[in-house]
C-alpha positions as CSV (number, residue, x, y, z in Angstrom):
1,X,106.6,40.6,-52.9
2,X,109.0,43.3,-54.5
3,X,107.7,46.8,-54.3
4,X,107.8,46.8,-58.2
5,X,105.4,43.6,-58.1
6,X,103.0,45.9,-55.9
7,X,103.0,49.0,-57.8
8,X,102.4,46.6,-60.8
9,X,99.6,45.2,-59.1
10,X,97.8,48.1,-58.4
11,X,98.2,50.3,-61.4
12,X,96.6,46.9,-63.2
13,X,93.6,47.2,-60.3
14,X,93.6,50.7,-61.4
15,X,93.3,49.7,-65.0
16,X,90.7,47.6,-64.3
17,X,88.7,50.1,-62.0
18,X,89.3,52.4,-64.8
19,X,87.9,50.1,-67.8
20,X,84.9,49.2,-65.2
21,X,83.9,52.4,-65.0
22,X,83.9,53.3,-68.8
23,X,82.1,49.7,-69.3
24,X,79.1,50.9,-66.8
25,X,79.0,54.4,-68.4
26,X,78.4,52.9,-71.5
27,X,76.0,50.6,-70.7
28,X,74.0,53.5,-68.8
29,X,74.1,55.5,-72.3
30,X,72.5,52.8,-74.4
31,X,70.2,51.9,-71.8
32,X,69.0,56.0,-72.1
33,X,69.7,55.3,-76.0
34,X,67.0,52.8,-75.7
35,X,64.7,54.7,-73.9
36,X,64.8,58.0,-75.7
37,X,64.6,56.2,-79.0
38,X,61.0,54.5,-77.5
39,X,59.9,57.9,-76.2
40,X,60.3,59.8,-79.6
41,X,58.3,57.4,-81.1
42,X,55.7,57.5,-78.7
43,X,55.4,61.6,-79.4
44,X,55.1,61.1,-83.2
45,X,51.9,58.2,-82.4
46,X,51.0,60.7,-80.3
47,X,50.5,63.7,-82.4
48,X,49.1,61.4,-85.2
49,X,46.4,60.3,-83.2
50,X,45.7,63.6,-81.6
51,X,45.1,65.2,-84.9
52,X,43.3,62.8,-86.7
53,X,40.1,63.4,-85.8
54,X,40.3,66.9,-87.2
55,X,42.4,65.9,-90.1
56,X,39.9,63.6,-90.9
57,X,37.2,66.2,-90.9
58,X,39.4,68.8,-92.4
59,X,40.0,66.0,-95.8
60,X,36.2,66.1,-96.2
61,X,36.5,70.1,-96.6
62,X,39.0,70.2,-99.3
63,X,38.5,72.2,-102.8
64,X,40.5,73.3,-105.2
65,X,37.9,76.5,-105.3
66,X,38.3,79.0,-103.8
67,X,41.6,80.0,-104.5
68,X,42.7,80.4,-100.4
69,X,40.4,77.1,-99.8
70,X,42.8,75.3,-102.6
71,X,46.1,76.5,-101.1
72,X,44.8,75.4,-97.7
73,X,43.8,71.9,-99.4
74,X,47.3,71.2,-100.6
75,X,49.1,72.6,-97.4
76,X,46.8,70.0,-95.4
77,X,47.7,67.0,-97.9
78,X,51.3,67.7,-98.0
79,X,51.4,68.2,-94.1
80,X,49.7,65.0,-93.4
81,X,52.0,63.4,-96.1
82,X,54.9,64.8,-94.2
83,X,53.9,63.6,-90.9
84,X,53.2,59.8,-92.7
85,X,56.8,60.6,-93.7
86,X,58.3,61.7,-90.5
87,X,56.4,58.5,-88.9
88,X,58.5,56.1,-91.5
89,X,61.4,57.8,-90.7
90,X,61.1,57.7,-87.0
91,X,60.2,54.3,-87.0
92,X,63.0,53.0,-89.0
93,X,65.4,55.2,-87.0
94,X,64.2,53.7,-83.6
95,X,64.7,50.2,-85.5
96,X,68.1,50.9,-86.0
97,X,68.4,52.0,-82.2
98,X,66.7,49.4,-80.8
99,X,67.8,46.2,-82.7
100,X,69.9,43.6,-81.4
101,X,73.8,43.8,-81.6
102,X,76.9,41.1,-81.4
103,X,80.4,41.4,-81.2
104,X,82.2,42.4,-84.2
105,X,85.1,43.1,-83.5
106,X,86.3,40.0,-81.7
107,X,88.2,37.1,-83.7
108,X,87.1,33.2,-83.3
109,X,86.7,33.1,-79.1
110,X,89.2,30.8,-77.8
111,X,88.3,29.4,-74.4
112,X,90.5,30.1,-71.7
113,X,91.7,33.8,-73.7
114,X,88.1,35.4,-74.5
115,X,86.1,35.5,-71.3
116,X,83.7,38.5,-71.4
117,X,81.6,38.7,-74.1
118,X,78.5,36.6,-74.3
119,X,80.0,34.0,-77.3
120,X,83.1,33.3,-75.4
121,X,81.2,32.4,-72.3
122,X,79.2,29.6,-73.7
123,X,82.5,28.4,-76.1
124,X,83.9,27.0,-73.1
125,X,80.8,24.3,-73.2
126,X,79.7,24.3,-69.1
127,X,80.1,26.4,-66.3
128,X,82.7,24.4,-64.5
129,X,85.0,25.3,-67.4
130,X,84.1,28.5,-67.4
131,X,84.7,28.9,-64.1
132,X,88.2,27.5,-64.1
133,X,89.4,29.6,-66.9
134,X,88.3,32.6,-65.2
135,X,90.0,31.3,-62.2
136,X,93.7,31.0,-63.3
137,X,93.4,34.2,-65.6
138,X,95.5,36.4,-65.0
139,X,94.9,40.2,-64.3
140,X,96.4,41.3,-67.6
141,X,94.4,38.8,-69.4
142,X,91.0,40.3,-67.7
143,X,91.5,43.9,-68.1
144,X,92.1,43.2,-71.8
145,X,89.0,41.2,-71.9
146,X,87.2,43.8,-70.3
147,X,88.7,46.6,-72.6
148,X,87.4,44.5,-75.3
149,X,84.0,44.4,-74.4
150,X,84.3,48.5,-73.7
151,X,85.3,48.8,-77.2
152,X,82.4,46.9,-78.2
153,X,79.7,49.0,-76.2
154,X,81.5,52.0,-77.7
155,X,80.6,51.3,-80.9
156,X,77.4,50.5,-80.4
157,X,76.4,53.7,-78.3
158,X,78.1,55.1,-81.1
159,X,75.5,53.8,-83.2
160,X,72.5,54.5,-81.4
161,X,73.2,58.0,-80.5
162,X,73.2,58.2,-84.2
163,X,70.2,56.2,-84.7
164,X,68.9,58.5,-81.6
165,X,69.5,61.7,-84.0
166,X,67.9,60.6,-86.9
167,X,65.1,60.0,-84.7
168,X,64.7,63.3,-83.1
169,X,65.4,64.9,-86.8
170,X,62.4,62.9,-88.2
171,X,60.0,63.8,-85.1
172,X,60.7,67.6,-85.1
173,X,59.5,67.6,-88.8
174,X,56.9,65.1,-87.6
175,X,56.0,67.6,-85.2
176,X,55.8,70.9,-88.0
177,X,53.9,68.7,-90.4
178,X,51.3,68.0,-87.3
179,X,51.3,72.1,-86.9
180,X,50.6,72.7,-90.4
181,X,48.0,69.8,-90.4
182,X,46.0,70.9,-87.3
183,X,46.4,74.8,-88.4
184,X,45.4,74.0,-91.9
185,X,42.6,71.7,-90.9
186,X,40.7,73.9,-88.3
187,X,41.1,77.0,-90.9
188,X,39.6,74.8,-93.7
189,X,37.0,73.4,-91.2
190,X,35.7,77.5,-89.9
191,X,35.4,78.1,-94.0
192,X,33.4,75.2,-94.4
């Protein structure tokens, strides 16, 4: 083999290395995507469920007399409105994280071409033929298939860091609406 056929060989062994490494960086961020998105949610059931009790108890105490009792009445039903709110929001955020996702970006697969993604597996119809296309592929032919699929997984983390976000956006005010609940509720609760 030529020294230019062995340079060639290894900068597309580079490539590939290269595209590998973005490929398992990506998949490592949506994995995290996927678990932070579960944990915010799990905070917002969390401070809804430690405050009910005292929200619950604090509703029963509301008036619209005393002045300071009133304005403490509204601040507790627009908190616990907001934290509903801020539940919604989170929830449908974390749906958009968490959802399923296919290639877009990828034409009809054509066996023996398309080799990576999850479609073009199964459109070669067994695993023999599978096999055998992967087989005589050639190294150009893989690192584009594999630079596909990157571009695929970067779009999706794109997606669920968003998703992620809106999330954390929706618990924060989750979490002041709680604040305002509980503080509200216990004030209402000594003036009973």
């Amino acid at each position: 083999m030529s020294e230019d056929g062995i340079s060639s060989e290894r900068l597309i062994d580079q490539q590939i290395q290269f595209a590998r490494h973005d490929f398992e960086n990506l998949q490592a961020l949506i994995r995290f995507s996927d678990t932070k998105a579960g944990a915010t949610l799990t905070l917002l059931v969390f401070l809804g469920a430690s405050g009910l009790q005292i929200i619950k108890e604090a509703v029963l105490a509301t008036h619209l007399s005393p002045r300071p009792v009133a304005l403490l009445s509204v601040l507790l039903v627009f908190s616990c409105g907001g934290l509903l709110c801020a539940f919604l929001a989170c929830l449908w955020a974390v749906q958009a994280v968490l959802r399923p996702r296919g290639a877009r970006y990828y034409r009809t697969p054509t066996p023996g071409t398309d080799l990576l993604w999850q479609d073009h597996i199964t459109a070669h119809g067994t695993n023999d033929a599978y096999y055998q296309a992967v087989k005589i592929a050639e190294s150009g032919l893989l690192l584009k298939n594999l630079t596909d699929q990157v571009f695929e997984l970067a779009h999706i983390s794109q997606e669920k860091m968003a998703g992620i976000h809106a999330a954390w956006k929706a618990c924060w005010f989750g979490f002041w609406c709680w604040v305002v609940a509980i503080t509200s509720g216990l004030i209402l609760l000594r003036l009973k």
